[in-house]
N, C-alpha and C positions, 0 to 999 in steps of 0.2 A: 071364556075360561077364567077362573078365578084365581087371581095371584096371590101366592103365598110368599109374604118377606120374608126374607133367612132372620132379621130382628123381631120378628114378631107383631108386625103392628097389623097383620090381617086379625088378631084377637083380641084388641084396643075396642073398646066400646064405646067409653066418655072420657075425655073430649079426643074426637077425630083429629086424628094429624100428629098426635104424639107418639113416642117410642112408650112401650108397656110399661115402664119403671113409672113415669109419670104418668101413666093415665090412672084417674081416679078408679077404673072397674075394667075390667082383663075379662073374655070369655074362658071359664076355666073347664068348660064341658070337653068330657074325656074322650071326644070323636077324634080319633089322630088325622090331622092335616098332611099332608105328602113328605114335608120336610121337616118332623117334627120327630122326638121319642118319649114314649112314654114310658113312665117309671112307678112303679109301686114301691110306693116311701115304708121308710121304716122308723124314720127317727127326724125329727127336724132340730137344729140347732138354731133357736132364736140369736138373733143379735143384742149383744149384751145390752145397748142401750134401751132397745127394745122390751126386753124381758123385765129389766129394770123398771120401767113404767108401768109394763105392765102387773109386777106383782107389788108395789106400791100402789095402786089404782084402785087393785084387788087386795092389799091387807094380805098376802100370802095366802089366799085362801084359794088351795088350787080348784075346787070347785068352777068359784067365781072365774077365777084364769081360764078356765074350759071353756066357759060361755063365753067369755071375751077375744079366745082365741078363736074359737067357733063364728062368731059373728063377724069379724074381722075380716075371716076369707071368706064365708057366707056375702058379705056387703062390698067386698074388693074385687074378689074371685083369684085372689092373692094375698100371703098372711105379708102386709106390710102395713107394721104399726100408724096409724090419722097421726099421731104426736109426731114420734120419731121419722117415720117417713122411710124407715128402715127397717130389714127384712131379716136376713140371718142365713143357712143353706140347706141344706136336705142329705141325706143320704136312702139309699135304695137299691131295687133292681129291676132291669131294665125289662120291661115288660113285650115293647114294641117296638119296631123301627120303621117310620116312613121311607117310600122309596125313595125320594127325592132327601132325605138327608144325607148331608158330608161326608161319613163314615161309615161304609155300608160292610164291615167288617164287624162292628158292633154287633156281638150276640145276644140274644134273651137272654135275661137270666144272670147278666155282667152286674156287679155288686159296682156301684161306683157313687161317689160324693159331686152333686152340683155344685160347680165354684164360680157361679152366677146367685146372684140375692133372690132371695124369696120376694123379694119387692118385686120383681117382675116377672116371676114363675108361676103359672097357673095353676093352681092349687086347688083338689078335691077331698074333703077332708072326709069320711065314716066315723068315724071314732079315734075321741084322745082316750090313747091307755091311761097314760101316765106322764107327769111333768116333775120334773128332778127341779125343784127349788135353787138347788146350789151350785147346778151346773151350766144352767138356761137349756138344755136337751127337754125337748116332748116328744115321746113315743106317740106314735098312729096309726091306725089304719088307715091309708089313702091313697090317693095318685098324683102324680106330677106330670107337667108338660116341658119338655128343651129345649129352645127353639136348636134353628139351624147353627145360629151362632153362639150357640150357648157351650159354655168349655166344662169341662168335668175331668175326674181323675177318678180312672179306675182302681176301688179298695187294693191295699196293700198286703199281700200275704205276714208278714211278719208283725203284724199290732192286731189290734182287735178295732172294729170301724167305728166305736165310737169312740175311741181316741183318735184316731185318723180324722174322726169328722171333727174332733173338739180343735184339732190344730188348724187344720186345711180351712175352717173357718175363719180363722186371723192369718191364714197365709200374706196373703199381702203386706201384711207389718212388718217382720223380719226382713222380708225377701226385698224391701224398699230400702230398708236399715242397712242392707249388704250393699246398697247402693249408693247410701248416702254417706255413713264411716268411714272416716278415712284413718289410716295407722296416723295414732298420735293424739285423734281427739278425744274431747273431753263431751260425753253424751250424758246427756239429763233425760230418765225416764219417770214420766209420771202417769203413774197407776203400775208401778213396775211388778207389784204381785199379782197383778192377772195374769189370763193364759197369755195374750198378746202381748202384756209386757215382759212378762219371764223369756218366751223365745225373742222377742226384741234385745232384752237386757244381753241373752249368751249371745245371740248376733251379734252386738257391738261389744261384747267385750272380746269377741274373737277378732273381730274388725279394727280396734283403737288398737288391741297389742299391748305389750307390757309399757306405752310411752303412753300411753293415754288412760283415760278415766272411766269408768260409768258409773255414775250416780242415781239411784232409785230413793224414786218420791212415793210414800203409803200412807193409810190413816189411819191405820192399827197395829199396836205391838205385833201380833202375830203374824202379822203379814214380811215386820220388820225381821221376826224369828226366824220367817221361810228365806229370805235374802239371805240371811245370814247364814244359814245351813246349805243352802243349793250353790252359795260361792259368785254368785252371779255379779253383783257389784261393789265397788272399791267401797261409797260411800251409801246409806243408807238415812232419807230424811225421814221424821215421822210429823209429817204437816198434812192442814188440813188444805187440798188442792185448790180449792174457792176462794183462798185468801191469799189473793198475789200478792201481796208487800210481804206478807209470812215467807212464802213461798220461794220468792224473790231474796230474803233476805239469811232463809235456810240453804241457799245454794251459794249467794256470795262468801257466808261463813266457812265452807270449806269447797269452795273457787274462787278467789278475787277478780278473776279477768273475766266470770262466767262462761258458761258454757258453748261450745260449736255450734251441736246438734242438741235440739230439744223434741221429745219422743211422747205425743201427747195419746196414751192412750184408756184414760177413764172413761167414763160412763156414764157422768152426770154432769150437768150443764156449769157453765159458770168457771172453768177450769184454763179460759184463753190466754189472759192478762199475769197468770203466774209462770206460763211456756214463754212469752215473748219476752217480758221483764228477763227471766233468768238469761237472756242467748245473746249473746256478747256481737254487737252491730256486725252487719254482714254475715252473721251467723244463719242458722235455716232451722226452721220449726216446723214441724211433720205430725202433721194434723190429722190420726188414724181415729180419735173418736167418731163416734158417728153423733154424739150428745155437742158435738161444734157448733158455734154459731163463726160462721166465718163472717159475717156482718159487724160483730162484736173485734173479731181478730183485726180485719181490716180495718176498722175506725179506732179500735182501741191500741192499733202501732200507731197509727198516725199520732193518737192523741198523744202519747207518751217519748214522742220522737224516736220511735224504734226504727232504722232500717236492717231487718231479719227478712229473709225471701223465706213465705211461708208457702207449704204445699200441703197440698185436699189428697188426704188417702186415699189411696184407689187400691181396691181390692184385688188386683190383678198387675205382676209384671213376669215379665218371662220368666219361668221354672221357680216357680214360687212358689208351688206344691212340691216339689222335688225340695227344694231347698228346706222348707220347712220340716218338711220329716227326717229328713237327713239331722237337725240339728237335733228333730227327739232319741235318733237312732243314736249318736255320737256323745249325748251327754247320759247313761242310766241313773243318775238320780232323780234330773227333769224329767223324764221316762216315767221312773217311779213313782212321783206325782200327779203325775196326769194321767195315770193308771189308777192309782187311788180314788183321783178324784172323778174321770170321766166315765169309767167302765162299769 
């Protein structure tokens, strides 16, 4: 009889012996396995870093972007960018349920957001509708696979799901931030006007309390406008994130003793050495890009005699989708932006 792992490696093809995230190519044939559910996507949310290369790659030309994203889970059998190595999440409805999966209360038909990576979710794709430039969202026709372990959150009545799906994306950044904030400190966010760093930014400014700080780092006036209007941070740098002495040197100007928490969440490479410099020794850097080279992080503390305990993002801690929407449900202007812009 043939064993089906609740992680999914009975659908691993090369190389034998790893978990799906890392296998170079995932059977993504839509034959439900006992412990599996299958889903008919509706929308996929690329991962910013992901999306990022990809429409740089492709010149914006979502055509191109089609074929790229086409071939990508045509040659993976999962859309997880060769470059980035990162995926993004899905949303849909639930089409099917193996007998043998966990949750056999799960109904057809359940509208719900995978808050597992596309990087290790089997993916069949029919048709891109549509790719929103300015939101990393591509509409589809297709299927998806979940495995047994695979966690999800069923769509919320009170939002519309692709704002649900735009947050519950970056869930794990906030919901880490609530972990790491402590009342009093002084938080440096860099990339603070993205979706992740805006609900990062209200996290820690609910978390520091009127005795602490947050500080948000962007690279365009307008981005510097949205800060200033949404109320999210005390201070607001307009530096360019790749040049850590800048960087470094825009945070001592208004923190001398530098910062506790540093909140790395841009999108493009080369952004290590301005998080570590800024974070005052013994301090902690929280590494939610997925454009990190932790290679880079780790030799470039040593080089610079930094002792900072740095931490690898992880897209997942306890009620982290709860947490997350609760912050869009509690603030309506952040609401009203991410309405604007995801919907």
């Amino acid at each position: 009889m043939r064993s089906y792992c609740k992680y999914g490696t009975h659908r691993v093809v090369n190389p034998v012996g790893v978990l799906p995230q890392a296998a170079a190519k995932i059977d993504n044939a839509m034959t439900l396995f006992p412990n599996e559910i299958r889903i008919n996507v509706d929308t996929l949310n690329i991962d910013s870093a992901s999306f990022y290369q990809i429409k740089q790659a492709c010149h914006n030309d979502v055509e191109k972007m089609k074929t790229m994203i086409l071939d990508i889970v045509q040659t993976r059998g999962k859309m997880q960018n060769p470059i980035t190595k990162s995926g993004g999440m899905l949303i849909g409805e639930v089409d099917a349920v193996g007998e043998q999966f966990h949750n056999q209360t799960l109904n057809v038909g359940t509208k719900l957001a995978t808050l597992v990576s596309l990087s290790l979710t089997p993916l069949k794709i029919d048709e891109i509708i549509d790719i929103n430039l300015t939101n990393d969202q591509v509409r589809i026709k297709g299927q998806a696979i979940l495995f047994d372990s695979g966690i999800y959150a069923t769509l919320p009545d009170d939002m519309d799901a692709h704002l649900a799906l735009a947050a519950l994306d970056v869930a794990g950044a906030p919901a880490q931030v609530k972990k790491l904030a402590k009342k009093g400190d002084t938080v440096f966010i860099i990339g603070a006007a993205g979706k992740s760093g805006l609900l990062c930014a209200m996290q820690a400014h609910q978390s520091v309390g009127t005795t602490g700080k947050v500080i948000g780092l962007v690279n365009e006036p307008w981005q510097a406008d949205l800060l200033s209007d949404l109320g999210l941070c005390d201070e607001t740098l307009l530096t360019d994130a790749t040049d850590a002495v800048a960087v470094y040197e825009s945070v001592k100007a208004v923190c001398a003793d530098l910062v506790d928490l540093s909140i790395n969440v841009v999108n493009v490479e080369n952004t290590e050495m301005g998080s570590i410099l800024s974070t005052k020794d013994e301090g902690t850097v929280y590494f939610f890009s997925m454009a990190t080279s932790f290679t880079k992080a780790a030799l470039g503390a040593e080089g610079v005699g930094k002792d900072v305990t740095m931490i690898i993002g992880n897209g997942y801690t306890k009620n982290h989708a709860e947490i997350t929407l609760n912050l869009l449900r509690s603030n309506p202007k952040l609401k009203a932006y991410f309405e604007e812009k995801y919907v």
